[in-house]
Backbone bond lengths (Angstrom), bond angles and torsions (degrees), N, CA, C in turn:
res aa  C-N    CA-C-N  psi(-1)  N-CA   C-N-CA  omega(-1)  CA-C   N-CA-C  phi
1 X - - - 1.449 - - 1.527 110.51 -
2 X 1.287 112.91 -45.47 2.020 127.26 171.67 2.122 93.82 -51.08
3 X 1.183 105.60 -59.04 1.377 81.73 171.76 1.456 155.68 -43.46
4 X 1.661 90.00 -49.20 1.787 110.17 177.61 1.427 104.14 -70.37
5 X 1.412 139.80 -31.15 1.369 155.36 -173.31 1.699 99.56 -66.89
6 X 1.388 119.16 -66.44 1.420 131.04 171.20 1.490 114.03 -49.69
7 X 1.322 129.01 -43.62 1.303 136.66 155.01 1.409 131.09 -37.27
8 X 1.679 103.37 -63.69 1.295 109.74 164.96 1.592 116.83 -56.72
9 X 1.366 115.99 -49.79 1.724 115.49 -174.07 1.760 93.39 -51.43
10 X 1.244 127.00 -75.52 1.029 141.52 -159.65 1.996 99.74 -32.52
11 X 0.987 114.46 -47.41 1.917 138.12 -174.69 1.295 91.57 -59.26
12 X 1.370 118.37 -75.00 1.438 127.63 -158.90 1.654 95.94 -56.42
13 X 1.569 123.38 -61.39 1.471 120.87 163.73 0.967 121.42 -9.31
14 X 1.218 125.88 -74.77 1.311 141.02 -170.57 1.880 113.38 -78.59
15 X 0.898 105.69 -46.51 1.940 93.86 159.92 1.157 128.27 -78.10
16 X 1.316 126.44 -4.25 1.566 138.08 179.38 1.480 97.76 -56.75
17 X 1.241 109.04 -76.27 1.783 111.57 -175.16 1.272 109.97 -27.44
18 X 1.269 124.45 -65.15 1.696 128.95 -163.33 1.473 94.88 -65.06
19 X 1.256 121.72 -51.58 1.509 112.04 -174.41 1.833 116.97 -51.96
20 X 0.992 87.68 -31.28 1.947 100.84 170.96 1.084 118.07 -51.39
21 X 1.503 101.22 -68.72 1.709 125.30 174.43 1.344 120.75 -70.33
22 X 1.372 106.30 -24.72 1.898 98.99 151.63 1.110 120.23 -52.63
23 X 1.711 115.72 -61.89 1.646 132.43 -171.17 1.071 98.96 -55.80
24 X 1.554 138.39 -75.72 1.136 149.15 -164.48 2.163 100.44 -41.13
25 X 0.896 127.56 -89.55 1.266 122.06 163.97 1.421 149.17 -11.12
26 X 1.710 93.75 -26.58 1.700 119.80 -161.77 1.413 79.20 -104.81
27 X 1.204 141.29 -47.25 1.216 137.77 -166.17 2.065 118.33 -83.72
28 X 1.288 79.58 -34.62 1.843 86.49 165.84 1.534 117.91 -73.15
29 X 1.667 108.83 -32.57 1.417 107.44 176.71 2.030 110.93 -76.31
30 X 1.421 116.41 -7.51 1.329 101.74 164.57 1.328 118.73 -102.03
31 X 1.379 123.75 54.23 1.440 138.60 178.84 1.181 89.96 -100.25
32 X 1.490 133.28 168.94 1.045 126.35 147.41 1.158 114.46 -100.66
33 X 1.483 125.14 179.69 1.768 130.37 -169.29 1.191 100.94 -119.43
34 X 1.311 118.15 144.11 1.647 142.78 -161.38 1.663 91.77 -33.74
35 X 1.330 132.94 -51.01 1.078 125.87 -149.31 1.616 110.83 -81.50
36 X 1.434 94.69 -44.79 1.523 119.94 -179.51 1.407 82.20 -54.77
37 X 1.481 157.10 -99.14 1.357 167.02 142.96 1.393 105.99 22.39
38 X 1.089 141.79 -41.66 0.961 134.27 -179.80 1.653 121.65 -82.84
39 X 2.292 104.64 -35.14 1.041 97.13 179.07 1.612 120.15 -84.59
40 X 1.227 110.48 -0.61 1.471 116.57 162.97 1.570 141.56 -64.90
41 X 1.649 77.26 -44.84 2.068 95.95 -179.47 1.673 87.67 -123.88
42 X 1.273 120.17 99.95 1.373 136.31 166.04 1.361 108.25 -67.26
43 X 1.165 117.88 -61.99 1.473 106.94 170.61 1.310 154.59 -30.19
44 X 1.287 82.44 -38.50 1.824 112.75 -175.63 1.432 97.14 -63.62
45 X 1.848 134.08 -22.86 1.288 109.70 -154.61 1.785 87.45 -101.73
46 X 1.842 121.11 134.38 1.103 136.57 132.58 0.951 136.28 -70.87
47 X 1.445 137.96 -164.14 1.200 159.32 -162.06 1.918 94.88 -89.07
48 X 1.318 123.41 81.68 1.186 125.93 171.15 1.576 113.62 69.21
49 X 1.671 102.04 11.53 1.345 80.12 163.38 1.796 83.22 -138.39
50 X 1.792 85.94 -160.33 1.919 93.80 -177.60 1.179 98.81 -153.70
51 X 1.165 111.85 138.21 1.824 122.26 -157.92 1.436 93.34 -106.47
52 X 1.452 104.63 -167.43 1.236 116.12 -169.44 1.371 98.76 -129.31
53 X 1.821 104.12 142.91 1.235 112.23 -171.58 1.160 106.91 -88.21
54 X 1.603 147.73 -18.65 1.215 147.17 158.74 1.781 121.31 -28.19
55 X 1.568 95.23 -87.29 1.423 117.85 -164.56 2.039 90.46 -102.37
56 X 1.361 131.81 -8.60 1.599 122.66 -169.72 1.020 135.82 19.25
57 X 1.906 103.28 61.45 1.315 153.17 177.81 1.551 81.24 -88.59
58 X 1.826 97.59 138.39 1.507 96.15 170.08 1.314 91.48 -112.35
59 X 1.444 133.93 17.36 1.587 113.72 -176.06 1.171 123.92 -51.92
60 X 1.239 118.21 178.61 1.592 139.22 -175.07 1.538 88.91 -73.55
61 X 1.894 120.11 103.54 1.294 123.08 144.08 1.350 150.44 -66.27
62 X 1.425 111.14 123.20 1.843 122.78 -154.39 2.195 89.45 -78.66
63 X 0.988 87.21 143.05 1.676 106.38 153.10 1.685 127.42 -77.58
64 X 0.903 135.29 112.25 1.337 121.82 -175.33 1.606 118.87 -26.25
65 X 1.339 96.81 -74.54 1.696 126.38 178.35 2.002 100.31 -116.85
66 X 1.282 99.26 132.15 1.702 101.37 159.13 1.366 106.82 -104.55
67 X 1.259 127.55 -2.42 1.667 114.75 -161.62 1.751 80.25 -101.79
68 X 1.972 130.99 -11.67 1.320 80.09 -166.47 1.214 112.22 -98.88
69 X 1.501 135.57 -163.96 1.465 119.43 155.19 1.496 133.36 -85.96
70 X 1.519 104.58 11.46 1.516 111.38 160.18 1.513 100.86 -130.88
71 X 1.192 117.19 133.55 1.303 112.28 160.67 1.812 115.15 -140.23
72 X 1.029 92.31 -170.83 1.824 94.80 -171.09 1.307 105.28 -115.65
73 X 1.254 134.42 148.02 1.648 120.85 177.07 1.747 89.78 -112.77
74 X 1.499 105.57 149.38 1.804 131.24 -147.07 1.694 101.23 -132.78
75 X 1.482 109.53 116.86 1.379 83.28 179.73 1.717 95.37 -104.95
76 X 1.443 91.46 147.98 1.379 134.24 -150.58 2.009 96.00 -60.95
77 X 1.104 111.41 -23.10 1.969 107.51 -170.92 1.476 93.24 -94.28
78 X 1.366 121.23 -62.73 1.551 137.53 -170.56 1.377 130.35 -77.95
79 X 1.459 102.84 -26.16 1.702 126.59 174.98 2.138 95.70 59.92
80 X 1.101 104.78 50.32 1.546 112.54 -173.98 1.622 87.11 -92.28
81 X 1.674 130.41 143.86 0.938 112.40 158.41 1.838 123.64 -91.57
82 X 1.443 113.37 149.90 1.289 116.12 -150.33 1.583 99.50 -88.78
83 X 1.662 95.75 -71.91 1.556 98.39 -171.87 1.927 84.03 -152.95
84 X 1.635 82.64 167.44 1.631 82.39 175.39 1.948 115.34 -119.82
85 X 1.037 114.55 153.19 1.424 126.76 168.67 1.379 137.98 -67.97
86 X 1.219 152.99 139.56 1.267 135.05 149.58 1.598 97.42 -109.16
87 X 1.727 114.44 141.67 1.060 124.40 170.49 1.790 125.74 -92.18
């Protein structure tokens, strides 16, 4: 029984990651993209910048991560996510 138990942990180990990096992905791809975002909430876009349709704060918007190659753009009062990037 100590065997089949060690077996299974060992399985789940090893598919855990991908199951992560599935989720993680499936959920970044239903962001929308600056454009998609923009043609929805028209408003939101100013004079070189793009507000947020939540709270319509035009502050200076943070990126989640810049080092990764997907990230989410965050607006900076509400932390709502806006739209996402590919780098």
């Amino acid at each position: 029984m100590d065997m089949i138990g060690n077996a299974l942990l060992i399985v789940v180990m090893l598919l855990l990651p991908y199951g992560v990096w599935r989720c993680a992905r499936c959920c970044w791809r239903r962001s929308p993209t600056l454009r998609e975002y923009l043609a929805k909430h028209a408003a939101c876009k100013g004079e070189g910048e793009v507000g947020c349709y939540r709270c319509g704060a035009f502050h200076p918007i943070a990126a989640e991560d810049l080092s990764a190659v997907r990230c989410k753009t965050l607006c900076r009062c509400c932390k709502t996510v806006l739209w996402r990037s590919d780098f």
